[in-house]
N, C-alpha and C positions, 0 to 999 in steps of 0.2 A: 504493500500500500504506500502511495503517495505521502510523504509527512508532512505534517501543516505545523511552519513555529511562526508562531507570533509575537510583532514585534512590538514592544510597549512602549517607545517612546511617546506614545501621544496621550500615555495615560503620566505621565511624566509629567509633558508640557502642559497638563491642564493642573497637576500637582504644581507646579512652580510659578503660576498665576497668582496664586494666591500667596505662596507660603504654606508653612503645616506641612500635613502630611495627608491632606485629604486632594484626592483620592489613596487610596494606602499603596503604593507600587507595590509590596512585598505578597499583600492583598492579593491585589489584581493576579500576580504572575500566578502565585498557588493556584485561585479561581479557575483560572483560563485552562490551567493542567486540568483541573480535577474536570472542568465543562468538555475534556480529552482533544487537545491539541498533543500535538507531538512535539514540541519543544518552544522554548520562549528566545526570544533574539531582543538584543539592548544595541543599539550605536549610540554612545556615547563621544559627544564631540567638546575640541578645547572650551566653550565657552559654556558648557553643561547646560543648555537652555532646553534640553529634556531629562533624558538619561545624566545623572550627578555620576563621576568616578567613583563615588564612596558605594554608588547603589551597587555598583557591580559585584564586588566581594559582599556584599549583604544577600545578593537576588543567588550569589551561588548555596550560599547555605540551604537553602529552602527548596531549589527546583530540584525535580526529582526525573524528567523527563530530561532533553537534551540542553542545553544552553550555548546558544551564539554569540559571539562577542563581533559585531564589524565594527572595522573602519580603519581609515587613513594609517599606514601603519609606521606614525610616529616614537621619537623615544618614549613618549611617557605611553599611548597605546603599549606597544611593546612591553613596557613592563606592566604593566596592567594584567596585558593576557597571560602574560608568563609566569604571575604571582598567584593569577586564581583559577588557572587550567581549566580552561572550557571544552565542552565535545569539538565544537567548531571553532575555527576562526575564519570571516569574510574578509578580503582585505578588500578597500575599497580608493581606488583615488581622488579622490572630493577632496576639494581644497579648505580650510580651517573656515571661509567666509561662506563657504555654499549651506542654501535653503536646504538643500537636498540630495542625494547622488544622483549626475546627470551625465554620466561618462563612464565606459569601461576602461581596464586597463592597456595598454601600451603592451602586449607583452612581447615585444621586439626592441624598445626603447628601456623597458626597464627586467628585462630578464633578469639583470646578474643581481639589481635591487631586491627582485622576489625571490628567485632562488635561494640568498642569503637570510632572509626573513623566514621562508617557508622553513629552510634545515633547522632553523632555530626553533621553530613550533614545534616541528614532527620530532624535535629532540626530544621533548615534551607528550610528547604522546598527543596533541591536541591537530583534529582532521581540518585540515586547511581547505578552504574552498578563495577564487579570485573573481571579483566582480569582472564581466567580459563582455560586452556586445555581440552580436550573431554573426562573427565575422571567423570565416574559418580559417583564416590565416593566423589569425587569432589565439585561436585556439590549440591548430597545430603547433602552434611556439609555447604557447602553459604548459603542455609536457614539458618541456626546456627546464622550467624554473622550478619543477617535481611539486609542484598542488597537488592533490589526491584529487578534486572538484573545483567544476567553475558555478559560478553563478551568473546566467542567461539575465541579462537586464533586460527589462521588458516592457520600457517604457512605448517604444514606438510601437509594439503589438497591442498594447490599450488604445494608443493613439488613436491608431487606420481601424482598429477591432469593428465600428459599428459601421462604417464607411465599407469595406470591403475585407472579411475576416479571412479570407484563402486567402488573399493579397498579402493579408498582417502577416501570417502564422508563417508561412511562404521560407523566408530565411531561418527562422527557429529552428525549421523542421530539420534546414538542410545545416544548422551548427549544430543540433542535436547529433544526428547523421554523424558528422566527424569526431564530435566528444562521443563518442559511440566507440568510434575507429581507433581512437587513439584510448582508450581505458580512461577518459576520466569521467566521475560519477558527474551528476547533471543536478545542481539548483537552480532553482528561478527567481525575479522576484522584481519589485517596484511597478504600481497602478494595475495590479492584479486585481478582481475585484469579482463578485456575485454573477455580475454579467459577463465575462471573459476568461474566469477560470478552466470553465469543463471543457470549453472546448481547444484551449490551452492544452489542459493534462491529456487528455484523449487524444491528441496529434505530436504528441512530445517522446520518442519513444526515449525509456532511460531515464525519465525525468525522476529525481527520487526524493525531492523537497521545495517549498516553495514557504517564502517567507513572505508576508503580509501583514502589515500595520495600517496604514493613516485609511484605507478604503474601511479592514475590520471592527476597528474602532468608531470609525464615522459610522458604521452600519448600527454598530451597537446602541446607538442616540435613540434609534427607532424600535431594533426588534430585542433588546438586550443583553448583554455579555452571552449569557449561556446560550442561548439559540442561536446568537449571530456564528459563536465558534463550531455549532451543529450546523447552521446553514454551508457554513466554508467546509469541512468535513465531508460535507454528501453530497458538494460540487467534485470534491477527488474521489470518492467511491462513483458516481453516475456514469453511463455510460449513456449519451445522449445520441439520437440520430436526426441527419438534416435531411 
């Protein structure tokens, strides 16, 4: 089965509007497990205006499912991951000022950067995945730099999704295809959403995780925590036909 981790920064950001501790993040993650996602993911960035650094060594004590740590893989990142050994690490290249990640990696221009970062993880025992665009040139070079996983950004597939979805899915299929070819395991992830997942997982072969925040959370507004992590759930179990 497909695993579904989600990602709590946005129960973070709505924690940090106010101060306190409400919404409880430590709350929430347990919640989200126990309503059966398959793992929870935190990006925490320099200016902590979600995910705090303190919260991460706190959210490890408590999950019990998989835990993700991305992002930018700076010095203090890097000791971060290093001190509180997560299942995963995403590395991701978003720069200290970005809204959001809006770029895969380079891995032609920063091989010997990831290569050296990754030996350091998998010293650690922690499974590495690199955020990547659906470019198979791309991809065939992440072998290079020994990631276990990449992670399929997915922005322009939400994009074109309701405009023309053969159109969207189109290059996925064909970087799935070579992260196939080449042995690396296959995540996905950013503007995934209620309308775009099933048909996403069902044409993705290999795909073996998908991470989703700001759409699960917003959904949550409406139908609530527990049911929105069941709705996302039995979009990766369906087999839907067009």
């Amino acid at each position: 089965m497909i695993k579904l981790s989600v990602n709590i920064n946005k129960i973070a950001t709505i924690r940090n509007a106010r101060g306190g501790n409400i919404p409880d993040v430590l709350k929430a993650a347990a919640d989200i497990e126990r309503f059966g996602a398959h793992g929870i993911t935190v990006h925490p960035r320099p200016d902590e205006r979600h995910i705090r650094y303190k919260d991460v060594p706190d959210l490890k004590k408590i999950i019990t499912t998989e835990f993700n740590i991305e992002g930018y893989p700076n010095k203090k990142f890097i000791d971060l991951v290093l001190s509180v050994q997560p299942t995963q690490v995403t590395l991701v290249p978003d720069p200290p000022d970005a809204i959001t990640s809006n770029a895969g990696w380079d891995t032609i221009k920063n091989q010997s950067l990831l290569k050296e970062i990754i030996r350091e993880f998998k010293s650690k025992n922690i499974r590495t995945s690199i955020f990547i665009e659906a470019d198979s040139k791309m991809i065939k070079n992440a072998v290079k730099t020994e990631t276990d996983r990449i992670e399929l950004y997915t922005e322009s597939y939400a994009t074109e999704f309701s405009e023309n979805k053969e159109k969207a899915i189109r290059d996925f299929i064909l970087a799935a295809n070579t992260a196939n070819d080449c042995d690396l395991g296959i995540n996905a992830g950013h503007d995934l959403n209620l309308e775009n997942l099933n048909y996403f997982e069902k044409n993705i072969p290999g795909l073996k995780e998908v991470s989703i925040g700001h759409a699960l959370i917003s959904d949550a507004l409406y139908f609530g925590l527990e049911n929105t992590v069941r709705m996302y759930q039995r979009q990766l179990m369906e087999i839907t036909s067009d």
